[in-house]
C-alpha positions as CSV (number, residue, x, y, z in Angstrom):
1,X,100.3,96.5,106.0
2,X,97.4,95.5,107.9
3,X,94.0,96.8,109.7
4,X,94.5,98.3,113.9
5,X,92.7,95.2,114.8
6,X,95.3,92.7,113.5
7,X,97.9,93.9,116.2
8,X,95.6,91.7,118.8
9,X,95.3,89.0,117.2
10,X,99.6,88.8,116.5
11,X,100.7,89.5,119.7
12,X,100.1,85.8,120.9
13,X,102.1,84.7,117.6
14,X,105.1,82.6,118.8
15,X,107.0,80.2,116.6
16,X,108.0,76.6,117.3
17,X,110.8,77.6,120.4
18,X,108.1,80.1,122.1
19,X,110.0,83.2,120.8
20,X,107.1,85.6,120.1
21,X,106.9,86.6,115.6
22,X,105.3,90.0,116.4
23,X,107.6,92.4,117.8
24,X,107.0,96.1,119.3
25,X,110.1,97.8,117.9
26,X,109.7,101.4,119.4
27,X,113.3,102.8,118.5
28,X,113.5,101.3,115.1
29,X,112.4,102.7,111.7
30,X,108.8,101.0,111.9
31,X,107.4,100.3,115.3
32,X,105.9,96.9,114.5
33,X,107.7,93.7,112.8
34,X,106.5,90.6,111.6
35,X,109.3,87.8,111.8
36,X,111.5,90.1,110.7
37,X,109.9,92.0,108.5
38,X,108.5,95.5,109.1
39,X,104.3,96.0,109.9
40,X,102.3,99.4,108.8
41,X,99.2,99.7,110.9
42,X,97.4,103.3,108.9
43,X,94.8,104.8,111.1
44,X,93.4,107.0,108.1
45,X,91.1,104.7,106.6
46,X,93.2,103.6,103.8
47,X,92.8,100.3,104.3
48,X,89.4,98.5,104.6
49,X,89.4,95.4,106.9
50,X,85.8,94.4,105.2
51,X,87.8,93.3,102.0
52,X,91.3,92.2,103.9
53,X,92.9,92.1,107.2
54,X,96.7,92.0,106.0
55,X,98.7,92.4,102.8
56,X,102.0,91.1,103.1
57,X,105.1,90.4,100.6
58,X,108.1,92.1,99.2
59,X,106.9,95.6,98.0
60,X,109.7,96.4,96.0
61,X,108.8,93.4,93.6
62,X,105.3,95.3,93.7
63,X,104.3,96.1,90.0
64,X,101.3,97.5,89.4
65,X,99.2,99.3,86.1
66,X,97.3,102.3,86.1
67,X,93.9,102.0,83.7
68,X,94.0,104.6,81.0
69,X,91.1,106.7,80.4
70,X,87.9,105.3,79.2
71,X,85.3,107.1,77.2
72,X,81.7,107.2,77.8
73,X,79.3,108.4,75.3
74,X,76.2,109.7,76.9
75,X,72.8,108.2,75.8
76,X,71.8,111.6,74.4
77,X,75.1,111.6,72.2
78,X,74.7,108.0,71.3
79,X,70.7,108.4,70.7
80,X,71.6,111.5,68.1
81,X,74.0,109.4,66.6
82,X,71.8,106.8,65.4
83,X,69.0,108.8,64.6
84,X,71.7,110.7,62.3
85,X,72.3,106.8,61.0
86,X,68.9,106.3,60.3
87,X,67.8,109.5,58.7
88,X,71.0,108.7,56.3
89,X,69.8,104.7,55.8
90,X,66.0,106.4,54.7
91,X,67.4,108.8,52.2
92,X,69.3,106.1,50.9
């Protein structure tokens, strides 16, 4: 997967016998490959090319985790619970 702009800078990509490594595939199941290996180009602003230009590798070795929820408390909550501490600590 990589940003629109990277397809110009591949196309002059050729390996050590001039065969070109980026290859316009327009009748196979991606339309871009990479020696060998298929290229997404999203146009839907997915991917940000301020923070990468490419990621490559083999996706289905891809694991990932998903951050479970994380509770807040707001300052009003937190600011009535220690004034509920205190008012306890000066009874004491």
């Amino acid at each position: 997967m990589a940003d629109i702009s990277m397809r110009a800078k591949l196309r002059g990509l050729k390996n050590t016998n001039g065969a070109p490594l980026f290859k316009a595939d327009l009748q196979g199941s991606t339309q871009y490959a990479l020696d060998g290996s298929p290229m997404n180009f999203p146009n839907n602003g997915a991917f940000d090319k301020f923070k990468a230009l490419m990621i490559s590798g083999d996706f289905s070795q891809l694991v990932y985790a998903i951050r479970q929820d994380i509770t807040i408390l707001r300052l009003s909550c937190l600011q009535k619970a220690l004034c509920r501490i205190r008012t306890v600590l000066l009874r004491m």
